[in-house]
N, C-alpha and C positions, 0 to 999 in steps of 0.2 A: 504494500500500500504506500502510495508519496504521499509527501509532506502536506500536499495542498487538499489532498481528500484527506486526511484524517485531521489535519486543521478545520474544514468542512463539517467532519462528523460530531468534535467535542462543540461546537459553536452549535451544530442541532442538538444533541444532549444537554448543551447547556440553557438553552431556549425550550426544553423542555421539561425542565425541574424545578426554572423558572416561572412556568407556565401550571405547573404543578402545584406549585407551592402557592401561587396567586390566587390559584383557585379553591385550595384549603382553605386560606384565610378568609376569600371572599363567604364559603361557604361556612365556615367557622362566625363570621361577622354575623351572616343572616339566622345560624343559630339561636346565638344570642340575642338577638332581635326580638324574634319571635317567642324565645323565653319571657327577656324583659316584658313585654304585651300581655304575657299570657299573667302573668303573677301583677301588674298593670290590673288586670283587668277581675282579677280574685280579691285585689285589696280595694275596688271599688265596688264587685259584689256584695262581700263582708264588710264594707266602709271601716278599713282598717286605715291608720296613718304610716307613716315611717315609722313615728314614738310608738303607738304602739305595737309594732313590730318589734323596736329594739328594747325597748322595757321588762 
């Protein structure tokens, strides 16, 4: 293999772990989103506050 295709190959592996990884987090992000909303939306069924949460 020459130089210029495996310089080729680590730049697509590297664009792909990058691509990887962007998309954990993106998906990691919407996660917690959808957490936060969900308990959001328990402490306004139960009309709880923060305090009495942390109390």
């Amino acid at each position: 293999m020459g130089e210029q295709r495996y310089q080729e190959l680590m730049r697509g592996l590297n664009h792909l772990f990058l691509e990887t990884e962007l998309d954990t987090q993106a998906q990691m992000d919407a996660e917690r989103q959808r957490a936060i909303k969900e308990i959001d939306a328990l402490m306004k069924l139960h009309r709880l506050t923060l305090r009495d949460i942390c109390e």
